[in-house]
Every structure is written in structure tokens, then in C-alpha cells.
C-alpha positions in Angstrom: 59.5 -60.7 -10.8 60.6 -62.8 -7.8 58.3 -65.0 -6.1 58.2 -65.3 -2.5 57.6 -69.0 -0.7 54.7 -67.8 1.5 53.6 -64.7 3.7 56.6 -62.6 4.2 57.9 -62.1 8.1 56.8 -58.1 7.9 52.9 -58.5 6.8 53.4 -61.8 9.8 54.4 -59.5 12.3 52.3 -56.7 11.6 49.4 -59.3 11.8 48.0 -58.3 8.3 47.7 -60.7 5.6 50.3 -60.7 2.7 49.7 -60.4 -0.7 53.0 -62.7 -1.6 53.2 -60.4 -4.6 56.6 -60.6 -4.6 59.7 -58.9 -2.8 58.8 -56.0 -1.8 55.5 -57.4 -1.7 52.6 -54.8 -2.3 51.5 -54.2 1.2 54.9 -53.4 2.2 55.7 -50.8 -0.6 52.9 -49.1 -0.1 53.3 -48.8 3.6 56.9 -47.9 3.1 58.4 -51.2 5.2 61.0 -53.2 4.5 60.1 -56.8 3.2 61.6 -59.5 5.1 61.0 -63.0 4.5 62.5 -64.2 7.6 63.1 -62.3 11.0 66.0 -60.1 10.3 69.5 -59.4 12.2 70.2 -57.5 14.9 72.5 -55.3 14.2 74.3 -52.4 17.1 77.6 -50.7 15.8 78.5 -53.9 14.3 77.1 -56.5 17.0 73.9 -59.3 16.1 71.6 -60.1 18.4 69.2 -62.0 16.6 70.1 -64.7 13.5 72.9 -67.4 12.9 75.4 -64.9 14.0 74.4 -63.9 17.0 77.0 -63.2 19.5 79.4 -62.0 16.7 80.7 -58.4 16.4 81.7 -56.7 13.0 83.2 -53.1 12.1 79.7 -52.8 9.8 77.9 -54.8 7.1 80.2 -53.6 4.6 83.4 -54.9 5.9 85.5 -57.9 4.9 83.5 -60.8 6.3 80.9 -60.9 3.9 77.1 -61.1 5.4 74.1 -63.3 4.0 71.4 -61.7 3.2 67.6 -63.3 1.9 66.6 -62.3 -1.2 63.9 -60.3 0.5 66.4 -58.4 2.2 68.6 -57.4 -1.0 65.9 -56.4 -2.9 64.9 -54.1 0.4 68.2 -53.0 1.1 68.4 -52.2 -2.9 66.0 -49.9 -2.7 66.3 -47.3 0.3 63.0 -45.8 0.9 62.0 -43.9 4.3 61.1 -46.3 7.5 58.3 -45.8 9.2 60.7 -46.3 12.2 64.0 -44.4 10.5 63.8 -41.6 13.1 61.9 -41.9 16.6 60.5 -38.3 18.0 62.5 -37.5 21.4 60.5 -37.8 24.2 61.8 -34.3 25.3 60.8 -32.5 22.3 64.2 -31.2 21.8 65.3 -32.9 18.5 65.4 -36.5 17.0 68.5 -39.3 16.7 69.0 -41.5 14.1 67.6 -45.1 15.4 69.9 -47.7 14.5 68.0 -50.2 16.2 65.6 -51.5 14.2 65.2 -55.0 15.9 61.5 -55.8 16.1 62.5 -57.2 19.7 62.1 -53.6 20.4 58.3 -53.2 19.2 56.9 -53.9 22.8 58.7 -50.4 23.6 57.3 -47.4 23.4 58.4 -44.2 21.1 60.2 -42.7 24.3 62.1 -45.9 25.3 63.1 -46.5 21.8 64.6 -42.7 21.8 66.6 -43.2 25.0 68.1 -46.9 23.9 69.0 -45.3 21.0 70.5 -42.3 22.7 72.5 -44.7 25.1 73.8 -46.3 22.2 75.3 -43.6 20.5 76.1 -41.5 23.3 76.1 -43.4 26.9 78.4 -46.3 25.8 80.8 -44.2 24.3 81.1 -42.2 27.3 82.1 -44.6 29.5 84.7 -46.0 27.9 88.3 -45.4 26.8 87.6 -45.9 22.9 84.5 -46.6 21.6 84.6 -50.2 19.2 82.4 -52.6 17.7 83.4 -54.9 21.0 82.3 -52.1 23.6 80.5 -54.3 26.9 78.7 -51.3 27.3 76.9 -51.9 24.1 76.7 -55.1 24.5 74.2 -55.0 27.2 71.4 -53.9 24.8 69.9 -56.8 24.0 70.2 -58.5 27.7 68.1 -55.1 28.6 65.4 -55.9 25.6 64.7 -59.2 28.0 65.3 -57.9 31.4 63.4 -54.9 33.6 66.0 -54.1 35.7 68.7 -53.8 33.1 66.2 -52.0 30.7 64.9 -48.7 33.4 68.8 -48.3 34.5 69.8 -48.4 30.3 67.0 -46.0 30.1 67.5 -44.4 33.1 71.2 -43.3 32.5 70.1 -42.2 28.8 67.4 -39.8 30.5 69.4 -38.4 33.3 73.0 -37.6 30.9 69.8 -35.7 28.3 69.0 -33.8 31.2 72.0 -32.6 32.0 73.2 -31.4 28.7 71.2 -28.2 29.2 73.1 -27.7 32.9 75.8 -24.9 33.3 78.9 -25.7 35.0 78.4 -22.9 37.4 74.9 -22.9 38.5 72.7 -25.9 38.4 68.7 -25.1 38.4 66.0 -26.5 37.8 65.2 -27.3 33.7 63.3 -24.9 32.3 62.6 -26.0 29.0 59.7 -28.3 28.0 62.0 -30.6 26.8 65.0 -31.1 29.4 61.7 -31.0 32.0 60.3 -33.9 30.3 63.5 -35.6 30.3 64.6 -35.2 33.8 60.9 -36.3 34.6 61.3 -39.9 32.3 65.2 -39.7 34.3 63.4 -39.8 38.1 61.1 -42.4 36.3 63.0 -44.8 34.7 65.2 -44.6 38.0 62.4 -45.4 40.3 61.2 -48.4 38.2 64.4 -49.8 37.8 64.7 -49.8 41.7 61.6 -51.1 42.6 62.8 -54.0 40.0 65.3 -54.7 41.3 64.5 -54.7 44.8 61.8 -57.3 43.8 65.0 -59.6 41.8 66.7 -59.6 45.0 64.0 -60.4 46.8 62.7 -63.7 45.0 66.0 -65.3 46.0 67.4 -66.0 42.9 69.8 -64.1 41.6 72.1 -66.6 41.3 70.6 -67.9 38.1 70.5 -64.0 36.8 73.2 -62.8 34.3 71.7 -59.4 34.4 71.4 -58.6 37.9 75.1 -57.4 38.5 75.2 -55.6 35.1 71.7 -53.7 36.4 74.1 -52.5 39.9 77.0 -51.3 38.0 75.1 -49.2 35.3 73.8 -47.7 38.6 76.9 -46.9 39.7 77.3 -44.9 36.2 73.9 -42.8 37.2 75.4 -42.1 40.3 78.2 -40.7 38.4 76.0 -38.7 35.9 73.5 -37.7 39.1 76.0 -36.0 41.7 79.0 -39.1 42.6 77.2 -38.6 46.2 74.2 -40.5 46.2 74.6 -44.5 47.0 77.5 -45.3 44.6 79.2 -47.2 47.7 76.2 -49.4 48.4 75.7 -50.0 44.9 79.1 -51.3 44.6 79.3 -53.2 47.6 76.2 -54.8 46.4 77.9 -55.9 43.4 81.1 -56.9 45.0 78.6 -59.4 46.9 77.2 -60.7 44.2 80.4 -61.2 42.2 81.6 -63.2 44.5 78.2 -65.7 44.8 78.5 -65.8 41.2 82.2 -66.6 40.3 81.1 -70.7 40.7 78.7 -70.1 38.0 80.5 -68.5 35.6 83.7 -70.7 35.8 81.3 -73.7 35.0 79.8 -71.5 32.1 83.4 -70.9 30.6 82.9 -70.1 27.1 79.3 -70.2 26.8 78.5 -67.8 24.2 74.9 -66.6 25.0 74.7 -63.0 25.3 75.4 -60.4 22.5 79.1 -60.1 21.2 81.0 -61.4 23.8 80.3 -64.6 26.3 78.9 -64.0 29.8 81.8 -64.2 31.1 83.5 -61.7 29.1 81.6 -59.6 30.0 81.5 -60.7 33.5 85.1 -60.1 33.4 84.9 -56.2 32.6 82.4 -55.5 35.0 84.4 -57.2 37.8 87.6 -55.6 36.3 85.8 -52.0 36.6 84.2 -52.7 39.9 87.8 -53.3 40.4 88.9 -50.1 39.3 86.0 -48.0 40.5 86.5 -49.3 44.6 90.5 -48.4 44.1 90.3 -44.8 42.5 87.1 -44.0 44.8 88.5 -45.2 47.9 91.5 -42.7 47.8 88.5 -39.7 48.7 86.4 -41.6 51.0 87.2 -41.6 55.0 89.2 -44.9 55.6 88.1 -48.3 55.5 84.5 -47.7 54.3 84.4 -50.4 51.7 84.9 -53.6 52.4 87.9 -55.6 50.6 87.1 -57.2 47.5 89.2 -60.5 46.0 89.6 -58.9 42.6 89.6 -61.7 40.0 93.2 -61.7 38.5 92.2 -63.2 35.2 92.8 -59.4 33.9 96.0 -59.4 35.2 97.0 -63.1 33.5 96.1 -61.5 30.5 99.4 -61.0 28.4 98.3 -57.3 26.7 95.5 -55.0 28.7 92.9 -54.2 26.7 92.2 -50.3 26.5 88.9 -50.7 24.6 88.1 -53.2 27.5 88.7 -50.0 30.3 86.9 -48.0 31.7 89.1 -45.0 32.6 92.6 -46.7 31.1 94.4 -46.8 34.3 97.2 -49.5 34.3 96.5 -52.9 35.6 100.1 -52.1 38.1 99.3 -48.6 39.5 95.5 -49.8 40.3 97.0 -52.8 42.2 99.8 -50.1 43.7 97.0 -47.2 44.6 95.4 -50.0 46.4 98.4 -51.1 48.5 98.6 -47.4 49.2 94.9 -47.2 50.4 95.4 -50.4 52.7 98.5 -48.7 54.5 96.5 -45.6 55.0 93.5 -47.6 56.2 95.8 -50.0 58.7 97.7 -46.4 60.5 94.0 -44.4 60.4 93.7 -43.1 63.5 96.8 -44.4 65.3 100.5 -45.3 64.4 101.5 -48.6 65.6 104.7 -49.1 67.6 108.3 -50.0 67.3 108.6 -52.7 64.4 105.2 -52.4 63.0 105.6 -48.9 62.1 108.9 -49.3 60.6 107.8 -52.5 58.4 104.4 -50.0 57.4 107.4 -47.7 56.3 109.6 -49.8 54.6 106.8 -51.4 52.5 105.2 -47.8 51.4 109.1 -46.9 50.1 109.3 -49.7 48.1 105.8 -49.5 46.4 106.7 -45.8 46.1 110.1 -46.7 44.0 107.9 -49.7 41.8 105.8 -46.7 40.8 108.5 -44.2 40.0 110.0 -47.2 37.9 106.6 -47.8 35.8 107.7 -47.1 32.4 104.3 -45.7 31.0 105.7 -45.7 27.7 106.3 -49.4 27.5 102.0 -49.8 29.3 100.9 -47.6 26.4 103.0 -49.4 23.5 101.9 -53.0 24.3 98.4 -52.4 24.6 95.7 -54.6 22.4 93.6 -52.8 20.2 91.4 -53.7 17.9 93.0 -51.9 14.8 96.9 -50.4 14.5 97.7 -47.5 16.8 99.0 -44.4 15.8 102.1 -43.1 17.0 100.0 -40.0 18.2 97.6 -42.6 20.1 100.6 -44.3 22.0 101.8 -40.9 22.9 98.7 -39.6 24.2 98.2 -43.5 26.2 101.6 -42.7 27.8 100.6 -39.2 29.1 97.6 -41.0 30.4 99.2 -43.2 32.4 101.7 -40.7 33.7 98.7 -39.1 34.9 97.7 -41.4 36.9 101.7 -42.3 37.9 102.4 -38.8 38.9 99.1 -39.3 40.8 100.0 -42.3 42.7 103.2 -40.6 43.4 101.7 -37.7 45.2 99.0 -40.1 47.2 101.8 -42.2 48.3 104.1 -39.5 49.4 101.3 -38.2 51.8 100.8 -41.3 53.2 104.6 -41.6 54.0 104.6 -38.5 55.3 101.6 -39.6 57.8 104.0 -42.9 58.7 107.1 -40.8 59.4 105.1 -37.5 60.8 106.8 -35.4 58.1 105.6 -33.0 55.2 106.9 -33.1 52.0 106.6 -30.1 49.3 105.5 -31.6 46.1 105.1 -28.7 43.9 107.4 -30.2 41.4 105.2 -33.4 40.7 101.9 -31.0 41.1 104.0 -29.1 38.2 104.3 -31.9 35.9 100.4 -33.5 36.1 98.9 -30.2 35.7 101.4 -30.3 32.7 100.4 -34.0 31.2 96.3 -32.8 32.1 96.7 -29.7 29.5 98.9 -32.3 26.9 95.2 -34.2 27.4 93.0 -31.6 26.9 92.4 -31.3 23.2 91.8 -35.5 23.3 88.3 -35.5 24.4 88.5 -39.9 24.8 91.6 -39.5 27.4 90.8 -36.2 29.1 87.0 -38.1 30.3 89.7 -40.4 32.3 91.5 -37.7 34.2 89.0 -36.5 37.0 91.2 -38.3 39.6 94.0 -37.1 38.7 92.9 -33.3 38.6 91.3 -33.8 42.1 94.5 -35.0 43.1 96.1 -32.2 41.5 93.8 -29.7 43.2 94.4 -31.2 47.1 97.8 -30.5 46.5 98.8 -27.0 44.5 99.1 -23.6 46.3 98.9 -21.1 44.0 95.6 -19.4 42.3 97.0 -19.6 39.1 96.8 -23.7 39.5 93.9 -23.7 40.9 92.5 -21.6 37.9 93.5 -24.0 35.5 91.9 -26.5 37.6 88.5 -25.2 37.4 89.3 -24.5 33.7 90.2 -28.5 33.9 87.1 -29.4 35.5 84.9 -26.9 33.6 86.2 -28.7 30.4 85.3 -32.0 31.9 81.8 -30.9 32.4 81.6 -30.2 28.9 82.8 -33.8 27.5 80.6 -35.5 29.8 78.1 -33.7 31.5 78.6 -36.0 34.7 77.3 -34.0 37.7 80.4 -35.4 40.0 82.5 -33.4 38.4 80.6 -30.1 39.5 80.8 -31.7 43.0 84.3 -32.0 42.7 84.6 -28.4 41.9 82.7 -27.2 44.7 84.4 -29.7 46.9 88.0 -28.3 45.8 86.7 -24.6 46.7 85.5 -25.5 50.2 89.2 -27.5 50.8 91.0 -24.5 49.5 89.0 -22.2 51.8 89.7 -24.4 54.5 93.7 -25.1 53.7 94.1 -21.0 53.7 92.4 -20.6 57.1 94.1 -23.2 59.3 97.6 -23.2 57.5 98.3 -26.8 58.8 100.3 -29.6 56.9 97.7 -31.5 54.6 96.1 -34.2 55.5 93.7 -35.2 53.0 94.6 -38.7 52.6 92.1 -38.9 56.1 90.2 -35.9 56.0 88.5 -35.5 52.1 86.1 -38.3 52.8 84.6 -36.1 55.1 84.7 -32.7 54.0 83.8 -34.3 50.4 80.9 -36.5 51.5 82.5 -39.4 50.2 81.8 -38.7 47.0 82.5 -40.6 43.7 85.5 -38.3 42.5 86.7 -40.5 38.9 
């Protein structure tokens, strides 16, 4: 029988006194723990937070880069026997989830917290990104919520809110009615209001410039926002963060390279939130009445890179057409409400036709083939990337078109183009990671067709949407669509959306 070189770090940290028996020592057999001699790692899809490795992210403990284990931890991991903690009771009542975090940072938290990191973990961070990896930010952000309020209650919160809404239909959202969605949109409001009162008390100490977390806290509330209607705040959220960005970009080019949060450095991750703020204030501004959001200065280190990452995105929209859809938005913002004169006008319209031919020359193909990934793509994956980014191409196209038409007081039928994305969105459908991206575009799509049978396939579209995310925008959207339609049929005028959907849609997050 081994021996063991003192108490081992289990009996320690339940605060009982080991029997040093041996590994498993007696105590922890019986009680049906794992025997650790030292604090163990912490390990989330692949990423430690705790331990010598720390900061490093792996496929899983059984891939090529061999892991050290204590001899405690063999002989535990030799032996599977049922956790005390190997499944943690929803909160709602409706069903359990495995709990692959087993970090005893998280024994401060109670059974329901545990249940909704957990749930965020395997069904939040996949959700809000292109393709899921060991090196998802979203993920990464675990362990700086273990140590921080704020981050924690809007982690928690988001988990809450997106379990509530899995028992919501499409076309009619009431009130839960089941014990367990009412519990869960109860711990949702919750989690939401502590999260804001902490944070309202962050920003008011005056020093957020020395927090890592407090910008990561703002942009996870943009993603509630999302999952809550895309109505409620989303703008003042982001201008907040666009603020304190900016204060913070000092700070983090003096911490270049520092390596002290979980998988990737602070200012990796840093970098994809500013990045996604990036892409969240271009696709949202294209339905919001003009010149509601301030301008940002969008840190170009993303655009120095020499391969975008698409397990680094968001929504997978190319680096170019977000830079384009946002020279488009500033044209329409500069001739809102009047057309300048004489030379002005004619520059706005020179400028707008040759963004529109840098567009039409985009070679999605080309985007979707150099991409980095973290493992080989397959020739099916490139495809599908391409139609993804002629989706949002084609959508570029038709935005840009209107807003040519506004500088040269024309209309232009773009049934053709409407033709083609409604085409590339039903090529998506059956790729439940790309077709999550494509709520732009199908809003898009819907301001501009003119028969019923596309705007059937629309609400089919968004329906489907509903169903792979359970975001409560996207119902918004829908109802949003039906009053524009309404509207379009009664007045028979040229469309004007471009100026007009901000209104009608209530600003509204529509991505």
C-alpha cells in the first residue's frame, strides 16, 4: 500500500482530520471523494485554472501533451467511483447536467450557481460563438467570474435567462408556467439585478481602471440583452464599454503578454471583446435611427492579423465587409435628414460606388479558405464559411444600394440579390453553428422581398432561429418584419428603411 506524506488536501479542505491511511485514504473511500494530495487542476473543456499550467488550453487530458498527475490523483482517477458533486440538482427542477467543474474554488457557491456555471459552460459559450474550441473567450471567463461579482451574476444571469426561454414558443410568449422555468426566470430577474447593483457600485468606487473584469461584465450584458428581447439597454451597455475600452487600451499595451487569466492573456481576450464590440456597433447600427452611437476607434490589431480567426468570432462576419458596412453606415448618417449640395453630394456618391464595387469584388471563397482554425477544415466547412460570408456580401450589397439610391433620389429593384441570400440562408439551414450568424442577414432579407412566399420562408428562417438559440430578439425581429410589411403594403412608397427601421423597430438589437 502507498503511503501518503501527511493529511491529504481533501480531508484539509473538508476540515476533518485524515487518517493518512493511504491513497484513497479511508475517510475519503468511505465518503465517496476523490483523494488528492495537493489542490487539483482546473480543468473547463480543456482550459486550467488552477496548478502549474494555468493559463494553458488542451483538446482534453487524454491528448498528446501528456499531463502530471500525483500519485493521489492516479490512484483516484484509477478507480471511478460516484462524486458527491458528479451531478448538481437544477435549481429549476427540470432535469440535471453533468458538472464538469469540479474546482473547489467553486465551493463558496451554492447548488443553484454551480447548476447555471455549468449550464453556461456547456450551453452559453457555445452559443455565442462561431465554433465552439478548447480556446473559446467565452469560456475563458469562468474562472475571472469565480473571483469577481459582477462577472459572476451576469455568467449566472445569461445561464438563467437562455433556461427560461427554452420552454417559450416562437409564436406566443407567456408567462412560465411550470415550476421549473418559474424558478428559473425568477433566479434570471435575480442574478440580473445583483449583477447590476454590482456593478453600479465598481463604477462608482472609481476604479475601474485597475479591473480586468469590468468590461467583460458590460459585454456579457449585451449578450442578455440579446437573449431578453435586443430592446432593452444593449446601446448603453455598449457605449459603456466603448468608454471603457478606450480608458483601458494604456493599460493593456503595458501588460502585453502578461498571462494571468485563464487560457489566453488579458489581452487576448481584451482583443475579442473589443473586436466584437466592434462587430456588434457595425451590424446593430444598420437598424437603429442614424447616428445614435457614438464612433468608436476600433483597435486594428485584428485587422494586422495575417489569418482571421473564426473560432475567435462572434458571428463570422469578415474583418472587410464589417469595415465596408460601416463606411456605409457613416454615409447614411452624414446625408440623414438632408442632402448636401453641389460637390459634396457628388463626392458622398462617388465614394458609396466605389465601396459598393470593393464589396462586389470580395472573393468569399478566398475569406473562408485562409481562415485559422485550430484543427484541418473540411472541404464541407470552407464551403459552408463561403456561403456565410456571401450572406453577409449579398447583405452589404443590398444596404449599400439603398443608400445610393437615397444619394441619387432613385429606387432600385433588387429582387435578384433578395433571390440569391434567401438562397445562401436555406444552403445554411441544416448547419446549426453558421445559421446562429444569419439574423442580419434575414432581417435584411425581409426589408427588402415583396412576395408572401419570401416572406414565408422568412418566418420559417426566423422560427428556425428561435429554435437554435432561443434569443428573444429574434421574436422581436419577427414581429418587427410583420408591422414593416403591414406598413410597406399600405403606403406603397419607395423604401426607406435605411432611416426609418430604427424607429418603427425600436432600435432594437437585430444580429
Amino acid at each position: 500500500m502507498e503511503t501518503v506524506c501527511g493529511p491529504c488536501w481533501t480531508c484539509r479542505n473538508r476540515r476533518i482530520q485524515c487518517d493518512q491511511s493511504g491513497p484513497p485514504c479511508v475517510k475519503c473511500e468511505k465518503a465517496g471523494m476523490e483523494c488528492f494530495d495537493k489542490r487539483p487542476l482546473r480543468w473547463v473543456k480543456g482550459v486550467a485554472i488552477r496548478g502549474k499550467m494555468q493559463g494553458h488550453s488542451y483538446e482534453g487530458m487524454a491528448g498528446d501533451t501528456p499531463v502530471h498527475t500525483s500519485k493521489n490523483t492516479k490512484s483516484a482517477l484509477s478507480k471511478p467511483k460516484k462524486s458527491s458533486r458528479a451531478l448538481v440538482q437544477a435549481s429549476a427542477g427540470s432535469g440535471t447536467l453533468p458538472v464538469t467543474l469540479q474546482d473547489p474554488s467553486m465551493s463558496n457557491l451554492d447548488q443553484t450557481s454551480k447548476y447555471y456555471i455549468d449550464y453556461y459552460n456547456e450551453r452559453i459559450c457555445k452559443l455565442f460563438i462561431v465554433y465552439d474550441s478548447p480556446r473559446n473567450p467565452f469560456r475563458s471567463l469562468i474562472s475571472f467570474g469565480l473571483n469577481d461579482p459582477v462577472l459572476q451574476k451576469g455568467i449566472l444571469a445569461l445561464a438563467a435567462r437562455h433556461h427560461a426561454n427554452t420552454g417559450q414558443s416562437f409564436h406566443q410568449i407567456q408567462a412560465p408556467t411550470s415550476a421549473g422555468l418559474v424558478n428559473a426566470n425568477r433566479d434570471a430577474l435575480l442574478f440580473k439585478h445583483q449583477a447590476m447593483e454590482a456593478l453600479s457600485r465598481v463604477l462608482g468606487d472609481g476604479k475601474t481602471e485597475t479591473s480586468n473584469t469590468t468590461v467583460a461584465s458590460i459585454f456579457l450584458f449585451i449578450f442578455l440583452d440579446l437573449l431578453e428581447s435586443g430592446s432593452e439597454g444593449w446601446n448603453f451597455h455598449l457605449e459603456g464599454a466603448k468608454r471603457l475600452i478606450t480608458l483601458h487600451r494604456p493599460l493593456l499595451e503595458a501588460q502585453a503578454g502578461v498571462n494571468n487569466g485563464p487560457g489566453q492573456t488579458v489581452q487576448q481576450i481584451w482583443g475579442f471583446i473589443s473586436s466584437q464590440i466592434h462587430l456588434i456597433e457595425t451590424l446593430g447600427a444598420t437598424f437603429l435611427r442614424p447616428k445614435l452611437l457614438s464612433k468608436f476607434i476600433f483597435d486594428d490589431q485584428a485587422e494586422r492579423k495575417p489569418h482571421e480567426e473564426i473560432e475567435q468570432s462572434f458571428l463570422g462576419c469578415p474583418e472587410f465587409l464589417l469595415s465596408a458596412i460601416q463606411f456605409l453606415s457613416n454615409e447614411r448618417d452624414a446625408i440623414a435628414g438632408h442632402l448636401p449640395d453641389g460637390a459634396a453630394l457628388q463626392t458622398h456618391i462617388q465614394d458609396t460606388t466605389a465601396m459598393m464595387e470593393l464589396i462586389q469584388n470580395f472573393d468569399a471563397y478566398t475569406w473562408a479558405s485562409s481562415l485559422q482554425h485550430s484543427r484541418q477544415s473540411s472541404s464541407d466547412e470552407i464551403n459552408n464559411l463561403c456561403t456565410l460570408s456571401q450572406v453577409f456580401k449579398i447583405g452589404a450589397l443590398l444596404y449599400g444600394r439603398r443608400i445610393l439610391d437615397a444619394l441619387t433620389e432613385a429606387t432600385t429593384v433588387q429582387d435578384d440579390l433578395v433571390s440569391e441570400l434567401l438562397g445562401l440562408i436555406d444552403i445554411l439551414k441544416d448547419d446549426e453553428s453558421l445559421f446562429k450568424c444569419v439574423l442580419w442577414a434575414i432581417f435584411v432579407a425581409g426589408l427588402e422581398c415583396r412576395s408572401q412566399a419570401q416572406k414565408d420562408f422568412l418566418v420559417v428562417s426566423l422560427e428556425k432561429f428561435w429554435t437554435a438559440t432561443n434569443c428573444l430578439n429574434v421574436i422581436n425581429a419577427a414581429k418587427i418584419l410583420k408591422d414593416y410589411w403591414d406598413r410597406e403594403e399600405e403606403l406603397e412608397t419607395p423604401s426607406r428603411w435605411i432611416f426609418d427601421i430604427g424607429r418603427l423597430g425600436r432600435d432594437c438589437l437585430l444580429i
